[in-house]
N, C-alpha and C positions, 0 to 999 in steps of 0.2 A: 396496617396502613397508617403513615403519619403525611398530615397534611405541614409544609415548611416554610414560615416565612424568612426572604431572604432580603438583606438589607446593606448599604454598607454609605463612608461619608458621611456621616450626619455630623460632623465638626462642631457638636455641641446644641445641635438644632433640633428640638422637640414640636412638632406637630401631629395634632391629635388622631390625623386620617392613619399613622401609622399602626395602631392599636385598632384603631375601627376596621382595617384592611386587612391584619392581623388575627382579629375573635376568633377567626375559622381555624386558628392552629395548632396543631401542639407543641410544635418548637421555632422561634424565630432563631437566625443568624446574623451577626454582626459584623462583617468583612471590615472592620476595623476603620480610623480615623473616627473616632466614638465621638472623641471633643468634652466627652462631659461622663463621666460614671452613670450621672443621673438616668439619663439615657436607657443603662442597658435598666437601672432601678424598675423605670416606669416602663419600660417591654414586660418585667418581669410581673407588673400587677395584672395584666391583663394575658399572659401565655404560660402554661407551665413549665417550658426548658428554654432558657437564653442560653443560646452559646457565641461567644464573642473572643475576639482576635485583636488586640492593638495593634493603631500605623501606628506611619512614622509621624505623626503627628501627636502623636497620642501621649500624657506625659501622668505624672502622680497618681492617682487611686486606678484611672484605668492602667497605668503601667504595670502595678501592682496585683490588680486581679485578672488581669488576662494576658494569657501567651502572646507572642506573635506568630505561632502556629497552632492550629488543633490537627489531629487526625483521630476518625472515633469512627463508629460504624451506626449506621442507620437502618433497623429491617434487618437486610444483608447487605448494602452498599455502604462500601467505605469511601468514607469522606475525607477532605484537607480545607482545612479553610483557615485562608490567611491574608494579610492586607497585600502584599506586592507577590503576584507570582507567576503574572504574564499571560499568554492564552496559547493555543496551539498552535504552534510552528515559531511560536518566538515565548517559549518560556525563562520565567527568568532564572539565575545563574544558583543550581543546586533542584530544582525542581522538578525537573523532569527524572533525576535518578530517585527523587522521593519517591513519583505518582507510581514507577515500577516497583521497586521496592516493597510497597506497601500496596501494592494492584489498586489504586483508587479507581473507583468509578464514577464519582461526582469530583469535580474539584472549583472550588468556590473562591472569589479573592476578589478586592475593589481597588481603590488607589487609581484608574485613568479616568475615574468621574466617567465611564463610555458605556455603556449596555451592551454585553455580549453575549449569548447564550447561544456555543458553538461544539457539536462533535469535535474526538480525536479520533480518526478512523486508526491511527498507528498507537494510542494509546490505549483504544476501545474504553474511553470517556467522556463526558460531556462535561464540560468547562461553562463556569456560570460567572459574570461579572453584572451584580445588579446597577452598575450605573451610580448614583449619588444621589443619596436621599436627601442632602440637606442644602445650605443656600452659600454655602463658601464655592467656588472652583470654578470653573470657566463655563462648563454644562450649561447647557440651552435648557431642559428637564430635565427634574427629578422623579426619580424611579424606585419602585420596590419589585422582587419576584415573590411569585408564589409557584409552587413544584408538590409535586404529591410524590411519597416516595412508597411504594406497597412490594415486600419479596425485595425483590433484586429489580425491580419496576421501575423509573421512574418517567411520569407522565404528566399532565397537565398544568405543564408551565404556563404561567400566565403572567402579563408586564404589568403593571399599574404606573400610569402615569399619573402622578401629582401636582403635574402643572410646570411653568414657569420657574427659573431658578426664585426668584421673588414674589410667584403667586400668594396671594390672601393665605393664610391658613386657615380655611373655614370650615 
C-alpha cells in the first residue's frame, strides 16, 4: 500500500504546508510547471520517491532532469503523468492511444490550473488533475491530492485546499 501525494503548477512557488500535507507519503508527484528545480529538491527532504514531469513552462535544470512524460507502475496500477494531456472525452492530441497502449489505470496531468478527479468508464480509468499549487494562473484556489494506491486499489482521494491563490503561507 502506497500512500501519493499529488501536486502540479507550483511556477516556482515553495510553501511549507506542502511537506506538512505530504509526511504521510511515500511518493509525491509533480504534474509539471515546477518553475524552480528547488521545488522537486525540497519534496525530496521530506518524501522518499519525487516523481516529476516538465510543462511547458518549465525550462533549464527542470528541463533537464524531468521528462515531459512518465509512465511506471504503482502496486499494480499503471500510471502516465504528464503536464498537458486533457481529461476524459476531450483528451489531448496522442493520449488517448497512449492510456490503451499501455492499459493505464491512473492518469495524472496539470496545466488548466482546474481540479479534476474524474472516471473513464470507456477507458476503465480515473483521471486525476490536482488543480495548481502555486500563485501564478488565473485559479481562485490552490490545491493538492492525496490517493492511496493498495493492489490494483485505488481509494481515499482526498482535496487539500490551500487557500486563496495569494493566501499567507503559514
Amino acid at each position: 500500500m502506497k500512500r501519493i501525494g499529488i501536486m502540479s503548477d507550483t511556477h516556482g512557488y515553495w510553501d511549507d504546508r506542502y511537506a506538512a500535507h505530504f509526511t504521510d507519503c511515500d511518493e509525491v508527484w509533480h504534474a509539471g510547471d515546477i518553475g524552480d528545480y528547488a521545488i522537486i529538491e525540497r519534496l525530496k527532504e521530506n518524501v522518499p520517491v519525487v516523481r516529476a514531469v516538465s510543462g511547458n513552462v518549465d525550462h533549464g535544470m527542470v528541463k533537464r532532469k524531468c521528462k515531459d512524460l512518465e509512465i511506471f507502475t504503482v502496486e499494480s496500477v499503471p500510471v502516465l503523468l504528464t503536464h498537458i494531456g486533457g481529461y476524459p472525452g476531450k483528451w489531448a492530441p496522442g493520449i488517448k492511444k497512449l492510456l490503451k497502449e499501455n492499459n493505464i489505470r491512473l492518469m495524472v496531468d496539470g496545466h488548466s490550473h482546474i481540479l479534476k478527479v474524474m472516471f473513464d468508464p470507456e477507458l476503465n480509468l480515473l483521471h486525476i488533475n490536482p488543480g495548481a499549487a502555486g500563485q501564478q494562473g488565473w485559479h481562485q484556489k490552490r490545491t493538492l491530492v492525496k490517493l492511496t494506491i493498495d493492489g490494483a486499489d485505488l481509494r481515499d482521494c482526498e482535496i487539500i485546499e490551500l487557500g486563496g491563490r495569494y493566501a499567507r503561507n503559514d
